[in-house]
C-alpha positions as CSV (number, residue, x, y, z in Angstrom):
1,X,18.2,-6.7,-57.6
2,X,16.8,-4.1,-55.4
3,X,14.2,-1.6,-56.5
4,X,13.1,1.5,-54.2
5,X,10.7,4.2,-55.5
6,X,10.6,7.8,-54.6
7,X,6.7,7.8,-54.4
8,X,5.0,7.4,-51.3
9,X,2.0,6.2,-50.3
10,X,-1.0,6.6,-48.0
11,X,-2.0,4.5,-46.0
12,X,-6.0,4.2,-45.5
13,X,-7.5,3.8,-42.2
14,X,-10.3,5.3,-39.9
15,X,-8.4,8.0,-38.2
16,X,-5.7,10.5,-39.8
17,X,-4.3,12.7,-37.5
18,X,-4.3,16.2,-37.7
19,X,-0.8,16.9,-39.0
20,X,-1.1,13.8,-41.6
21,X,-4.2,15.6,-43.1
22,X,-2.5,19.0,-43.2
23,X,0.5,17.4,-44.9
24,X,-2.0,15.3,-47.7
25,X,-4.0,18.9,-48.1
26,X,-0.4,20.8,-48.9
27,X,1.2,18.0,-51.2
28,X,-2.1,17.9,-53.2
29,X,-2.3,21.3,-53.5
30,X,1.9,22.3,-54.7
31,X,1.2,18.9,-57.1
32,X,-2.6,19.9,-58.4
33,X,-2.7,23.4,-61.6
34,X,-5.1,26.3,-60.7
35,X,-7.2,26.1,-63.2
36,X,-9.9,29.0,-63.0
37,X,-13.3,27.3,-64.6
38,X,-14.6,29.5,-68.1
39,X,-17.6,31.3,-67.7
40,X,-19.7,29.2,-69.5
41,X,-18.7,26.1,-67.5
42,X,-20.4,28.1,-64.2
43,X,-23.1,29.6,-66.2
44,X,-24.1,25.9,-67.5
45,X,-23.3,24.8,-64.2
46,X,-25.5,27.1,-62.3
47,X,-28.7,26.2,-64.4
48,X,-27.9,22.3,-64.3
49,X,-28.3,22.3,-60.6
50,X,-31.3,24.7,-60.5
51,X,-32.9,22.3,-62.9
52,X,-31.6,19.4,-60.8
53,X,-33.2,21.1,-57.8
54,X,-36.6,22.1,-59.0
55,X,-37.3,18.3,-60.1
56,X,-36.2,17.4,-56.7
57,X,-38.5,19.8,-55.0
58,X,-41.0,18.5,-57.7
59,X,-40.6,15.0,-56.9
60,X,-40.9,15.5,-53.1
61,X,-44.2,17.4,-53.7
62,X,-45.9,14.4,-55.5
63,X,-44.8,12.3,-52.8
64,X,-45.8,13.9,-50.2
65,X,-49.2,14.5,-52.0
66,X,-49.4,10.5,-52.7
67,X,-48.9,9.8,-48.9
68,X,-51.8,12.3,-48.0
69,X,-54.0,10.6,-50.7
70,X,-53.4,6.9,-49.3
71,X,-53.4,8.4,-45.7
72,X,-56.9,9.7,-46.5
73,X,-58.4,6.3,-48.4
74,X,-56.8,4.4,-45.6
75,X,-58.4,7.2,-42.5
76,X,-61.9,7.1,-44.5
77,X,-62.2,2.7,-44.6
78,X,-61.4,2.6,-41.0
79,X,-63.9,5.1,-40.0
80,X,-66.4,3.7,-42.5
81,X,-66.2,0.3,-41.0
82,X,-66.1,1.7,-37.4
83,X,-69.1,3.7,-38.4
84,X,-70.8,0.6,-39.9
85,X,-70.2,-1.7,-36.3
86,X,-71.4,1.7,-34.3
87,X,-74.8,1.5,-36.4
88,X,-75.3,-2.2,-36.3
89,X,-74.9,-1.9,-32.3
90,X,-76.6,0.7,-32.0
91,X,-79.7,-1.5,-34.2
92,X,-79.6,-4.4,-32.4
93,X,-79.8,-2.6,-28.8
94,X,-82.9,-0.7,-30.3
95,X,-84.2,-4.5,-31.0
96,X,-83.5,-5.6,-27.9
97,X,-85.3,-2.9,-25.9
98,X,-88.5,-2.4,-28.6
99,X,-88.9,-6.0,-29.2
100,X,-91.4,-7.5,-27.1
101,X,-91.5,-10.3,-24.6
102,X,-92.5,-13.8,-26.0
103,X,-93.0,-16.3,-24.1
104,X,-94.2,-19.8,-24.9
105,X,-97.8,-20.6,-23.4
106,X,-98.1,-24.0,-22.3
107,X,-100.5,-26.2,-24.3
């Protein structure tokens, strides 16, 4: 026994063409109710994603102020250790051109 259905179905794949997509766009829209959303569905709408983007703007804020902070501990150890080998040069050339000559006298 043979059974057909009257349904069809889409196939997925990387490219629709053009006409296919215009077709799926009118079939889903004769098949689909207008609905027209109640007023407080938008109103609680719009505050959710004003809240939703104030934390995000928040929460990029504190990041961006976290990478600054470890920018600047990591910026002030390498010049603190730079600074430290540019004094310790800068000492031991001083030694080398104050310190006087000895030489070992033959007994």
């Amino acid at each position: 026994m043979s059974w057909k259905s009257n349904e069809k179905y889409v196939v997925l794949q990387d490219f629709v063409p053009v006409a296919e997509q215009r077709a799926i766009a009118a079939a889903v829209v004769a098949v689909m109710p207008s609905e027209k959303p109640s007023q407080v569905f938008v109103d609680q709408l719009s505050r959710d994603l004003l809240a939703e983007a104030r934390q995000r703007a928040s929460t990029r804020r504190q990041g961006a102020g976290q990478a600054v902070r470890v920018l600047g501990w990591v910026g002030g150890g390498i010049l603190s250790v730079i600074t430290g080998v540019l004094i310790w040069l800068l000492v031991q050339r001083s030694h080398e051109t104050h310190a006087p000559e000895l030489t070992l006298s033959g007994a």
